[in-house]
C-alpha positions in Angstrom: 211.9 106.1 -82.5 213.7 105.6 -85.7 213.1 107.5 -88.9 210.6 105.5 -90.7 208.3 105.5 -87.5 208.8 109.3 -86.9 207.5 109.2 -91.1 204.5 107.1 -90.0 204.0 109.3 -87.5 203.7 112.6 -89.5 207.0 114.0 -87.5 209.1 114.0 -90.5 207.0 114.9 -93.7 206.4 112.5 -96.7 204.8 111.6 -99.6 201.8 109.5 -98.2 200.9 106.5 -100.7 198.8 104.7 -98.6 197.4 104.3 -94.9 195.8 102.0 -92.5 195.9 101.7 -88.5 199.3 99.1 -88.9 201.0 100.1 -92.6 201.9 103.1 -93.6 203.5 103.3 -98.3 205.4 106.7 -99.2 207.4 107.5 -101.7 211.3 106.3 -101.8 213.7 109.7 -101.8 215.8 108.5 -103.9 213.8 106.4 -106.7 214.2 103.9 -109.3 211.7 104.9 -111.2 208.7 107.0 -110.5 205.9 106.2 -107.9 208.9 103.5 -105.9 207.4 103.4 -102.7 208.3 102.0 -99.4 205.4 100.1 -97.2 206.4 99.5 -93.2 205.1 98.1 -90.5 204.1 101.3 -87.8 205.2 99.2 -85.5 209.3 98.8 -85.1 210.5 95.7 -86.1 214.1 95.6 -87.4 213.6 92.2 -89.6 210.6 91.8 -91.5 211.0 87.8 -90.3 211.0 88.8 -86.9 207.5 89.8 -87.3 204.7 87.3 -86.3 202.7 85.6 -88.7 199.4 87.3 -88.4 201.1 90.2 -88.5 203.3 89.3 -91.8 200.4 87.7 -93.8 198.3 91.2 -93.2 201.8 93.3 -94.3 202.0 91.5 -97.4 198.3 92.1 -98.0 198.6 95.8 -97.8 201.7 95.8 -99.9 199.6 93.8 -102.3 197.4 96.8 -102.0 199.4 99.5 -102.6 201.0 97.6 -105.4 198.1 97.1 -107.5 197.1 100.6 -106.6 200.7 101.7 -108.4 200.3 99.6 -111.3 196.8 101.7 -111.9 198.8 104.9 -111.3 201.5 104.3 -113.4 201.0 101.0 -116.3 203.7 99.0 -116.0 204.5 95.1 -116.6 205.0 94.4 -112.8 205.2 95.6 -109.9 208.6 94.4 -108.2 208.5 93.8 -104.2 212.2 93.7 -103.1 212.8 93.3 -99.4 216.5 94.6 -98.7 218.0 97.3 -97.0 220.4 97.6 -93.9 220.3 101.1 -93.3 216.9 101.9 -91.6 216.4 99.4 -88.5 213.0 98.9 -89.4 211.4 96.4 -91.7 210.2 97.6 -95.2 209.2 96.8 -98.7 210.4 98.5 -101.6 207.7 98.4 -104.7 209.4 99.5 -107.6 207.2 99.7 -111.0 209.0 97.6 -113.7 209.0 97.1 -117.2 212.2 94.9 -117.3 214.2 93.6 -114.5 216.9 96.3 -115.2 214.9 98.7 -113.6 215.1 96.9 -110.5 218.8 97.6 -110.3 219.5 99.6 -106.9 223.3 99.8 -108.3 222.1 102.3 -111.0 222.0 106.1 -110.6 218.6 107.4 -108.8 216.2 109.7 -109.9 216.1 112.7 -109.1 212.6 114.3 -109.1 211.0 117.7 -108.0 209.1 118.2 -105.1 206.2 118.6 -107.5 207.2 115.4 -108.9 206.9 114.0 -106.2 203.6 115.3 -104.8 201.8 114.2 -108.6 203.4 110.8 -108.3 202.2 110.4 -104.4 198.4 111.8 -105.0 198.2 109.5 -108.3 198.9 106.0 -106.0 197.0 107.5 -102.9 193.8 108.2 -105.5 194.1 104.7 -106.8 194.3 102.8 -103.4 191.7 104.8 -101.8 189.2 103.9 -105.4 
């Protein structure tokens, strides 16, 4: 089981975004701005275009979700979707609140945000998906 499915799986804690029986959105650890979350499938799947197309179409529909949900939590011009990321074996979406397309740059310094921070940011995107 790799990390983002033990996250899924409540075995490592995180800061929930959104839910449902085959997504799971929390909150990036190391942020580009406030409220960047990560959406994955539960199930493991390295590449997100190894996944089927059922199963894609209804993992873009959740990001779409979670991503209007951000925007409500936290105004912004866009929301940026950026698919990259070698690190985690599992396929994932980063949505990343933008107001220019510097803020998208994943060369820049992180945040670096307190655990209470964090907790505001998460229960601010998980009130506006769940309205």
């Amino acid at each position: 089981m790799d990390i983002f499915s033990k996250i899924a799986a409540g075995e490592i804690p995180s800061y929930k975004c959104a839910e449902n029986e085959q997504f799971y959105a929390f909150l990036d650890i190391n942020p580009l701005a406030v409220g960047h979350t990560l959406v994955i499938p539960r199930r493991e799947v390295d590449y997100i275009f190894d996944m089927n197309d059922e199963e894609l179409a209804q993992f873009q529909l959740f990001a779409k979700q979670v991503a209007v949900a951000l925007k409500k939590a936290f105004p912004c011009k866009k929301v940026a979707q950026v698919v990259l990321g070698l690190e985690v074996p599992h396929a994932h979406i980063h949505l990343i609140p933008m107001q220019s397309e510097a803020d998208v740059d994943f060369r820049k310094e992180k945040l670096k945000l307190s655990e209470e921070e964090f907790r505001e940011a998460a229960a601010k995107i998980y009130a506006a998906f769940k309205a």
